[in-house]
C-alpha positions in Angstrom: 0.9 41.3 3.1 0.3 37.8 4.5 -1.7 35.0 2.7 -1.6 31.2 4.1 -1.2 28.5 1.4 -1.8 25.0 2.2 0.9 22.3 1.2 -0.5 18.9 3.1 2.5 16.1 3.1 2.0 12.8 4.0 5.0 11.1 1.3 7.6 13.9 0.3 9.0 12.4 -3.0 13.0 11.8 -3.3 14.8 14.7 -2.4 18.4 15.2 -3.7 18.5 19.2 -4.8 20.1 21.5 -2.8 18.4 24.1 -1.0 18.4 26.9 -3.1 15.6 30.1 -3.6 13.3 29.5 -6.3 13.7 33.1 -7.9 14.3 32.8 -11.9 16.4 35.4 -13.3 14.4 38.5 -14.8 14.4 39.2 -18.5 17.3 41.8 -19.8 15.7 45.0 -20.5 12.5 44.7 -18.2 12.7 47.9 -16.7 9.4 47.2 -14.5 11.3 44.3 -13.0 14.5 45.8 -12.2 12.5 48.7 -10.0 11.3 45.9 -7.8 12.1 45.7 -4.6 15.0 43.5 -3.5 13.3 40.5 -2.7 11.3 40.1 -6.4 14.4 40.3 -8.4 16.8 37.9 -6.3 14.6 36.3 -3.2 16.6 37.4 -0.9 13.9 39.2 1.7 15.2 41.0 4.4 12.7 39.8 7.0 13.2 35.9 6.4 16.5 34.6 6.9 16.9 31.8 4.8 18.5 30.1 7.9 15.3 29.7 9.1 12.5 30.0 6.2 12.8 28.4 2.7 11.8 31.0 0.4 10.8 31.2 -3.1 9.6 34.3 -5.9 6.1 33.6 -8.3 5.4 35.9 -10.9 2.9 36.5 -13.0 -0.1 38.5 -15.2 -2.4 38.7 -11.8 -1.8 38.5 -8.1 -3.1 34.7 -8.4 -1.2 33.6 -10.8 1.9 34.9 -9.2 1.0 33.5 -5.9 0.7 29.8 -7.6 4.1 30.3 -9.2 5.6 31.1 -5.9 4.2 28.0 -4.5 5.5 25.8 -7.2 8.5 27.3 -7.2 8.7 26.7 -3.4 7.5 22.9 -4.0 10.3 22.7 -6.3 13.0 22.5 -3.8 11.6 18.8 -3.0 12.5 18.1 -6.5 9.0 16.6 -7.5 7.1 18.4 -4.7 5.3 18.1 -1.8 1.9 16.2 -2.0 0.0 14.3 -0.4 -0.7 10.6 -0.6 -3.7 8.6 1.1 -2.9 5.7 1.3 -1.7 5.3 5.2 -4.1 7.4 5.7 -6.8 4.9 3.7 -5.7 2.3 5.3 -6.2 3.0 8.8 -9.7 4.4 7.9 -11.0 1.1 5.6 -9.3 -0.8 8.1 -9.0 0.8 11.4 -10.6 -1.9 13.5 -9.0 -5.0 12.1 -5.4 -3.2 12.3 -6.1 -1.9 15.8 -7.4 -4.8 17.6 -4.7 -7.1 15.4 -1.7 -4.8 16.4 -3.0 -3.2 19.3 -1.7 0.4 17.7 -4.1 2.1 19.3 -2.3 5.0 20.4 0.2 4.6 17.6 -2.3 5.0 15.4 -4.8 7.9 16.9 -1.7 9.4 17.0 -1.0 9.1 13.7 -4.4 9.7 12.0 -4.2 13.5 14.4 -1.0 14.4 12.7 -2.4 13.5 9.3 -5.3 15.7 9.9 -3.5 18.3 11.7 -0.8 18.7 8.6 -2.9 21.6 7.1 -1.6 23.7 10.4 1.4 22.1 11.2 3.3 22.2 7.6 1.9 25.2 5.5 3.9 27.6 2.9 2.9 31.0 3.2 2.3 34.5 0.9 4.5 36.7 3.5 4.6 39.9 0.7 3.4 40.7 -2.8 4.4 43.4 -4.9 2.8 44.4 -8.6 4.3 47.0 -10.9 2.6 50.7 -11.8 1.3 49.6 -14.6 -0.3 46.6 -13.3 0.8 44.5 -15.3 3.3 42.5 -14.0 3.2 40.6 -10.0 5.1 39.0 -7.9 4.7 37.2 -4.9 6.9 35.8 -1.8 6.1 32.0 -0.5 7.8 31.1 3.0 8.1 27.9 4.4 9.6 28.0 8.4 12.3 25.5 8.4 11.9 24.8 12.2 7.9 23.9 11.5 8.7 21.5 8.8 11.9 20.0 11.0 9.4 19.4 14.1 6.7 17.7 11.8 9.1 15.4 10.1 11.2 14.3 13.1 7.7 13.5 15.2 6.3 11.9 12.1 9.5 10.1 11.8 9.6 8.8 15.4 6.4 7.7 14.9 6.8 5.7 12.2 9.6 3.9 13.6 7.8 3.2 17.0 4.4 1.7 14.6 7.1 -0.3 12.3 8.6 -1.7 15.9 5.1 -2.7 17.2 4.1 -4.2 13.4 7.4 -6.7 13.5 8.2 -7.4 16.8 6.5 -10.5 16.9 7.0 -13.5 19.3 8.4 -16.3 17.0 5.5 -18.5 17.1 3.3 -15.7 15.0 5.8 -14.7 13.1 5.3 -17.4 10.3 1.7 -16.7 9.6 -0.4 -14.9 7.7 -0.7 -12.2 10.4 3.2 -11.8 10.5 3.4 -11.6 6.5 0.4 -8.7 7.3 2.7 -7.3 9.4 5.6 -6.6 7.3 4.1 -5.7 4.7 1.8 -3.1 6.4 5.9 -1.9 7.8 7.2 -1.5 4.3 4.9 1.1 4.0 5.9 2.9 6.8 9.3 2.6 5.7 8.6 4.0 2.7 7.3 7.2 4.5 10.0 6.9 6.7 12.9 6.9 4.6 11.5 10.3 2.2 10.8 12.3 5.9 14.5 11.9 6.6 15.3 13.0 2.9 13.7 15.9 3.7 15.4 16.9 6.7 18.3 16.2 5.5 17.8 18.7 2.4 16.6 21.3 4.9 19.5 20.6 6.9 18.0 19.0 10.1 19.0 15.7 11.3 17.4 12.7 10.7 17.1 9.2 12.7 20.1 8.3 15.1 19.5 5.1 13.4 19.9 3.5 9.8 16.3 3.4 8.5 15.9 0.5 7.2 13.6 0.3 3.7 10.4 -0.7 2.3 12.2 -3.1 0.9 13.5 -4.6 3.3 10.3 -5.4 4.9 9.1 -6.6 1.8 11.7 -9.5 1.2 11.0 -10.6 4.9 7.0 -10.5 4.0 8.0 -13.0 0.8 10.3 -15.0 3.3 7.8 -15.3 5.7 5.1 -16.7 3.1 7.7 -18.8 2.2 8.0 -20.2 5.9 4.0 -20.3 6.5 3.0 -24.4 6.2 -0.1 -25.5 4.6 -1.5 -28.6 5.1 -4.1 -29.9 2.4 -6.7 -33.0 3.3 -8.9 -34.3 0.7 -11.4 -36.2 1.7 -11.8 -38.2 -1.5 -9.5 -37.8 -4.7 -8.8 -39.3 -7.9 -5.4 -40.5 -8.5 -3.6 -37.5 -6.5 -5.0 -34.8 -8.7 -7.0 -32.7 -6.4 -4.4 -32.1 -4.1 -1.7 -32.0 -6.5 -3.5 -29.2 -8.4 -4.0 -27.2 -5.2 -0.5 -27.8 -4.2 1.1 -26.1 -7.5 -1.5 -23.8 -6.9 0.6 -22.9 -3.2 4.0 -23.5 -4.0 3.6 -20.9 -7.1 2.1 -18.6 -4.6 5.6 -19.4 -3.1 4.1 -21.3 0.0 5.3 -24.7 1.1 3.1 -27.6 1.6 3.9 -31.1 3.5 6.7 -31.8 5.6 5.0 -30.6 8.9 3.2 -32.3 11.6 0.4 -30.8 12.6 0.4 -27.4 10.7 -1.5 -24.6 11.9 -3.0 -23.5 8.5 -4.8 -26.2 6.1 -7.0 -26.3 3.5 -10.0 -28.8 4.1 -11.0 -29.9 1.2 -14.3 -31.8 1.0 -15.9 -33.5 -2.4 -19.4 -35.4 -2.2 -20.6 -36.8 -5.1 -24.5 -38.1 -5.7 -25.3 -40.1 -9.0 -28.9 -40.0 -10.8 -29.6 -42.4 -14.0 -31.5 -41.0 -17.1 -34.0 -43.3 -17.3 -35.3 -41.8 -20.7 -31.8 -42.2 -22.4 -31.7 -45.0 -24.5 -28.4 -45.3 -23.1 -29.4 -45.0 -20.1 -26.7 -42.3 -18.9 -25.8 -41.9 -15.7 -24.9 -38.7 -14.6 -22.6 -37.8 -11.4 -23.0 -34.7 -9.4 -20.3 -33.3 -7.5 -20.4 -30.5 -4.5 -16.7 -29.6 -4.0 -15.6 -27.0 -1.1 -12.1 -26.1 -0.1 -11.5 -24.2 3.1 -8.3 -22.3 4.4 -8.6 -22.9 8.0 -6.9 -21.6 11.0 -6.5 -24.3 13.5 -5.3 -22.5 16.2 -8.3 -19.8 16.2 -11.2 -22.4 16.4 -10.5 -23.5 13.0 -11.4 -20.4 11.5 -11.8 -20.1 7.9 -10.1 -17.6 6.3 -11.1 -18.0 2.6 -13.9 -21.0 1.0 -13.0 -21.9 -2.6 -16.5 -23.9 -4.0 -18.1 -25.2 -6.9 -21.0 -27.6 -8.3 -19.9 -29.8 -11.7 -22.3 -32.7 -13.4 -20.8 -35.1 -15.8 -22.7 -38.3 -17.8 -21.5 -41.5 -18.9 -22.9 -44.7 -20.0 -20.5 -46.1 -16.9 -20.6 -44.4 -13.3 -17.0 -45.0 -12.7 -16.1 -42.9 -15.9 -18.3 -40.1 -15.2 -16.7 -40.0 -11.7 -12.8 -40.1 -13.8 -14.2 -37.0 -15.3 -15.4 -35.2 -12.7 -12.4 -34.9 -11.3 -10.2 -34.5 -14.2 -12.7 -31.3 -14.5 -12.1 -30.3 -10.9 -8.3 -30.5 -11.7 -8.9 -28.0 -14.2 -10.9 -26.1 -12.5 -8.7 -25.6 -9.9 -6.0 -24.7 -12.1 -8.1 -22.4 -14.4 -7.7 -24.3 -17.5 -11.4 -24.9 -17.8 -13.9 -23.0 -19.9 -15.9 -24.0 -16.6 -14.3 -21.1 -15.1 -15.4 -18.6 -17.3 -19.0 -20.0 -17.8 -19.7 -19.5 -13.8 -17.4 -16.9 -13.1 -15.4 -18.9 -10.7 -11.3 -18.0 -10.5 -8.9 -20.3 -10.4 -7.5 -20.8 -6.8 -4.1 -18.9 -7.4 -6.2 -16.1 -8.1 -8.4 -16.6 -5.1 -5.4 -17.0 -3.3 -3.2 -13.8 -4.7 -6.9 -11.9 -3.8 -6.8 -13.0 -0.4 -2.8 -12.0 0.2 -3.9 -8.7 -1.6 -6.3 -8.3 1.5 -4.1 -8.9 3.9 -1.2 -6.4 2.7 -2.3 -2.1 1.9 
């Protein structure tokens, strides 16, 4: 009897068992049992040669339950199992456009997304044969996975892994420090990732991997934070108050673990623009006069039209019997602000920038 079973892969989890059949040993004394064929007590089946199937024994109370077991026990040869996880497969649907057009990957990735749907057919364990006792009461069931179907799935997701994680980083050096190149590497650690647990599972079923070290998620990971590192930010304020506008947003970078200043000229800079009108309270007895101030920050590409990647804004109003106090306070607010030690913040909703900022990097990576 012959009964397909799905197992979809995308990420096989760490695989350090060895290859072994799945069969348990059968209870002394359960004479059922030990008048079952061959294959039910030990696995060993005569038509599937475990040098080409991996093989494993379910049993159970019903044919279904039996058939489950065998699956599990099958999964349990990749220690934790095979299953699948979206979120390659998420990312190229959520952002399919952006990543093609950025990396031109088109192929790469068609490619990619017709293996991930195709895995149903291309990896699949299998009920080969089933056997119950007289009684009906006791099952068992045989699952078969083909060594040579898993091997040509893995090595071609494999290659293509490596050939999407050399298009990702192979960047000429004048892209590399930006926020496209930090994309880049980190969209590679996840491929790395996959990468590295397909060749763990070849290697448990005995086929060979890459000719090449893999190199790890990791890896790509540590050049991502390098590269933000690298990326320059210039900050212009039109108007400030003793420094403390762009100092605040300047902590707010370097903890981010960007640099700012010390470049001519960057490409990337936050444009940073503060108006201020004032209107007197002419029915105050102490005739207040309050200052209201617009305040926008834009991350700007300036070698894409001066693009703005992400605007950072806010409206605050402050009163004082003297303008140039209620201006002092204004932006001793903004600073806070900015920094998120304001109950401002909460009141209006509005995040502080390193959390804008950490959002917007969030984006950019999976």
């Amino acid at each position: 009897m012959k009964r397909t079973f799905v197992v979809t892969a995308l990420i096989v989890s760490a695989v350090f068992m060895t290859i072994s059949c799945g069969t348990r040993p059968i209870a002394a004394g359960n004479r059922e049992l030990a008048a079952a064929p061959t294959w039910v007590r030990d696995g060993n089946h005569a038509r599937y040669d475990r040098r080409m199937y991996l093989t494993a024994v379910g049993r159970g109370n019903s044919l279904i339950v039996a058939e489950r077991d065998a699956l599990g026990q099958l999964v349990t040869i990749f220690h934790q199992g095979i299953h699948i996880d979206g979120r390659v497969a998420e990312v190229y649907r959520s952002r399919r456009n952006e990543v093609a057009t950025a990396f031109a990957l088109y192929t790469e990735i068609d490619r990619s997304i017709e293996i991930v749907a195709s895995m149903d057919n291309l990896i699949g364990a299998e009920i080969r044969d089933t056997w119950q006792d007289d009684a009906g009461a006791n099952f068992a069931a045989l699952a078969v996975l083909n060594r040579a179907r898993v091997t040509r799935i893995y090595s071609e997701m494999l290659r293509q892994n490596q050939k999407i994680i050399a298009n990702l980083t192979n960047t000429p050096p004048t892209e590399r420090n930006t926020f496209d190149g930090y994309s880049r590497h980190l969209l590679a650690a996840v491929f790395a990732d996959m990468s590295i647990n397909y060749e763990r599972v070849l290697s448990v079923i005995g086929a060979p991997g890459h000719p090449q070290r893999l190199r790890s998620g990791d890896d790509f990971r540590r050049e991502a934070a390098e590269i933000r590192r690298s990326i320059p930010i210039g900050i212009n304020v039109n108007r400030d108050e003793g420094g403390r506008i762009h100092g605040a947003f300047s902590r707010a970078f370097s903890e981010a673990g960007f640099r700012t200043g010390g470049e001519t000229n960057p490409r990337f800079v936050l444009d940073v623009n503060i108006g201020t009108r004032t209107n007197e309270d002419r029915t105050d007895i102490n005739r207040w006069i309050f200052v209201y101030m617009e305040f926008r920050a834009d991350l700007i590409d300036t070698d894409d039209g001066n693009r703005v990647l992400r605007s950072y804004n806010f409206n605050r109003r402050r009163g004082h019997s003297r303008q140039q106090e209620a201006e002092r306070l204004l932006f001793l607010d903004a600073e806070q602000i900015i920094g998120g030690r304001h109950n401002y913040n909460s009141e209006r909703n509005i995040p502080a920038f390193r959390d804008l900022l950490s959002d917007f990097l969030s984006q950019l990576g999976p």
